[in-house]
N, C-alpha and C positions, 0 to 999 in steps of 0.2 A: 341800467340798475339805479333807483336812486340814491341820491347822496344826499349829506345832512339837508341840504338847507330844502330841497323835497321833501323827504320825513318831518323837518321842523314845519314846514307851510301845513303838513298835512295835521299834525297835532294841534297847532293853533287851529287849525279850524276846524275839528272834534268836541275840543274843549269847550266849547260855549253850551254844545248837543250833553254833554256826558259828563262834567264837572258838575256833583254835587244831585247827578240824577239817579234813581233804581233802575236795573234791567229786569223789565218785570216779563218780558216775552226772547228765551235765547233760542234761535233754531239754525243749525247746524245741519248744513243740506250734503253733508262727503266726509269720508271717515277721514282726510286728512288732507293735508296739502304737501309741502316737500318731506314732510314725515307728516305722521297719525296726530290727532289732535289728543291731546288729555282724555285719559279715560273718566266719562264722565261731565264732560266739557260743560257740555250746559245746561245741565244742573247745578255743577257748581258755579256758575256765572250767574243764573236765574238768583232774583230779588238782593243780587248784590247792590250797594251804591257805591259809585266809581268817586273817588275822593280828589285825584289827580290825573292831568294827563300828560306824561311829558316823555321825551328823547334822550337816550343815550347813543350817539355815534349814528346809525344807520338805522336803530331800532325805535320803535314805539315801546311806550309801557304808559301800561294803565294799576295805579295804585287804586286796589279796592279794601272796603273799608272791616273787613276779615283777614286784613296783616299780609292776602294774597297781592300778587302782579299777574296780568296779562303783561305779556311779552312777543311783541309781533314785528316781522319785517313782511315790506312788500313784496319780495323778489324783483323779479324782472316785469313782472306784469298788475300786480297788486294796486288795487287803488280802494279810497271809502268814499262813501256819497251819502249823503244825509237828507234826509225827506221830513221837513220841518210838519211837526203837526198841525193837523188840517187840511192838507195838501193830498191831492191823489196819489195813493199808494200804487204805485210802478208794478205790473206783473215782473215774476221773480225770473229771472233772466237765465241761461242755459250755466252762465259762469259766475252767476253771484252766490259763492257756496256758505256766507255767513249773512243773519240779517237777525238786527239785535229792536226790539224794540223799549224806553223808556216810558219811565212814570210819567211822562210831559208830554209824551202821542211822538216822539220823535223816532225816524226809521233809520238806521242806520246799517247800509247794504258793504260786504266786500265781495268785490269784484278779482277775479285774478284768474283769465283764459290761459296763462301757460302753467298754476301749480305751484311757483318756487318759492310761495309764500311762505311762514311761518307764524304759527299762534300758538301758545304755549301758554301756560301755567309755574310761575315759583312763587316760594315763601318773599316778602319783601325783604325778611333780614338775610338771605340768601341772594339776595338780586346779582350784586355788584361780583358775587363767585359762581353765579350761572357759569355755563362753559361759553357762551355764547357772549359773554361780555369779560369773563376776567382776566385775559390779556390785553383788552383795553388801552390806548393810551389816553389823556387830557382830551378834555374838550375843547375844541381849538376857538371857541367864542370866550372862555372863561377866563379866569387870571391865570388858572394853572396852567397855560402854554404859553411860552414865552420862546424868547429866541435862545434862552439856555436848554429847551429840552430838547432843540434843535441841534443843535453842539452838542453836546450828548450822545444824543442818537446816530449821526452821524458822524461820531470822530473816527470809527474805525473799520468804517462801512466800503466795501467800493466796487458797490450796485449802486447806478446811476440815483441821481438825486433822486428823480419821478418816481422811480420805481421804489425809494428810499421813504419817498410821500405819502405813499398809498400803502404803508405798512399801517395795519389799523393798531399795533402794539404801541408807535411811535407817538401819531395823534389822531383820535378817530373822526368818521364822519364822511373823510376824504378820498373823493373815487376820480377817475380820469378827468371829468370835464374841470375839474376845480383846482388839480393838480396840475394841468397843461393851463387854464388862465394863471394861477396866480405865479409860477414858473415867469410867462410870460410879462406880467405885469415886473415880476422883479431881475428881469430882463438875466435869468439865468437857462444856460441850454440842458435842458433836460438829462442828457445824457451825459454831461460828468459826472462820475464819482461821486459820493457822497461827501466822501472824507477830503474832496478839495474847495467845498466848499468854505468859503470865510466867513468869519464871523460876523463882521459888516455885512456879508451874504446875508445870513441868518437871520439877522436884524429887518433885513428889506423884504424876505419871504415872510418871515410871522407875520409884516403888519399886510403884506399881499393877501396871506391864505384869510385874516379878520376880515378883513376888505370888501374881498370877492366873494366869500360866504355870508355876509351878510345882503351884501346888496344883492344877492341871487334868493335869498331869503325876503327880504321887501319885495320882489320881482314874482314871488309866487313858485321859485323855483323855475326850474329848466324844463317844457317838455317836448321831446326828442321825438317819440313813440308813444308812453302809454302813463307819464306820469298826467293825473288829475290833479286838480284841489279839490275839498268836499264838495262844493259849489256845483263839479262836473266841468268847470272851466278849467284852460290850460296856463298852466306858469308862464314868461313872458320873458326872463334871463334869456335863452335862448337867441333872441333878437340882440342880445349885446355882447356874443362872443367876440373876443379878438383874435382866438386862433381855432378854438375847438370845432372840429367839423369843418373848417375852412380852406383845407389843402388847394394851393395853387392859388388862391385868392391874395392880394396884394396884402401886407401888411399895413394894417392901422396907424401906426405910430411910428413908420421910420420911415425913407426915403430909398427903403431897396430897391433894386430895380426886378419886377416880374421875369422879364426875359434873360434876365441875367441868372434873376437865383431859383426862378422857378417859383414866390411867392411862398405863403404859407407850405412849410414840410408839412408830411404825417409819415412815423416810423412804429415799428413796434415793441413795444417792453412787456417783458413778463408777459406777454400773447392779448395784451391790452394796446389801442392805439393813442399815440402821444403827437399832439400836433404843436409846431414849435415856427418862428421865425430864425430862421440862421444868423440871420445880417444883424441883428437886435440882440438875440438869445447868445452870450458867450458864455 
């Protein structure tokens, strides 16, 4: 599934295609994806101009210049691709079920073979009480996450940290792979408590979770499976996990012994996989 900094790589590279451009061609190949698309979809998208393009948490939105939002996630499978005008237009493929084309000759195809997609339709002065964003917490790149909301959200919690991490009410954006690094990077084991963490903790995970999501962001994002950039090329984070996806693999950064402790863990939380160092992670 992706997480912020996949959504963010993928917005940045929309932006330069749809910033400031008209959709003067919307063709809508399936009545829906994980639900029914807008009735009416694209028509009402046709001869819009996209004004902005940016992320909330795990989402896309496109600010159009009719006070509307497009509101999209990729699911599990979801990707965009962009066919710079001039360039041979791609026959339309079995699972490209949106393909939008601009005032500038630019194609822009979504992709998504399993469905869990989503593209939607709100007012913009509505965005932020969509159902689908307004329990929300901070953006963990902004100012407004700090190590106080951290204290906060876990003073009275005791569902393990990880699992404490990945509440997207807390702080959004954050899914398995970025909650097991930056965990790791602030050498906390996953599965305490929330409410034992210290505040010194606190302090060393917010500047982890900036950290690790941004330099996964410069990296193109993580791709595991099916995450793209527009380009069609793959994120490159991946190659610098320290524990994620790693079980049994030696640990990066301590001196544990394989034989001993069996190397990178993987357990499971909330039915999601948590990969942890014991020896490092207290």
């Amino acid at each position: 599934m992706p997480e912020l900094p996949e959504v963010e790589t993928v917005c940045r590279g929309l932006a330069p295609a749809l910033e400031g451009q008209v959709l003067t061609t919307v063709d809508i190949r399936r009545a829906g994806l994980r639900q029914p698309f807008p009735e009416r979809f694209a028509d009402r998208l046709t001869g819009r101009r996209v004004l902005r393009v940016w992320r909330r948490g795990k989402y896309y939105v496109w600010s159009l210049d009719d006070g509307m939002c497009v509101l999209g996630h990729l699911g599990m499978s979801g990707s965009w691709t962009i066919t710079p005008a001039g360039s041979p237009v791609p026959e339309t493929g079995r699972h490209d079920h949106v393909r939008l084309i601009t005032d500038t000759g630019h194609l822009l195809t979504y992709r998504d073979p399993r469905r869990f997609g989503v593209m939607t339709l709100t007012s913009g002065n509505e965005l932020a009480d969509h159902p689908l964003l307004a329990s929300m917490g901070p953006e963990p790149l902004s100012a407004d996450f700090d190590s106080g909301v951290l204290d906060r959200a876990f003073a009275r919690r005791a569902t393990p940290v990880k699992v404490a991490l990945l509440d997207q009410s807390v702080v959004a954006g954050i899914g398995n792979i970025y909650a097991s690094e930056a965990l790791y990077r602030s050498a906390i084991d996953p599965r305490r408590p929330a409410r034992e963490i210290t505040r010194a903790e606190t302090r060393t995970l917010t500047a982890a979770v900036k950290a690790v999501l941004q330099e996964a962001i410069d990296s193109g994002g993580s791709s595991l499976r099916d995450h793209l950039q527009v380009t069609g090329e793959l994120g490159y984070f991946q190659h610098r996990f320290a524990v994620y996806d790693r079980a049994g693999s030696p640990c990066p950064d301590c001196t544990c012994d394989v034989t001993e402790t069996g190397g990178i863990q993987r357990l499971v939380q909330g039915g999601r996989s948590t990969f942890y160092c014991a020896a490092r992670q207290r």
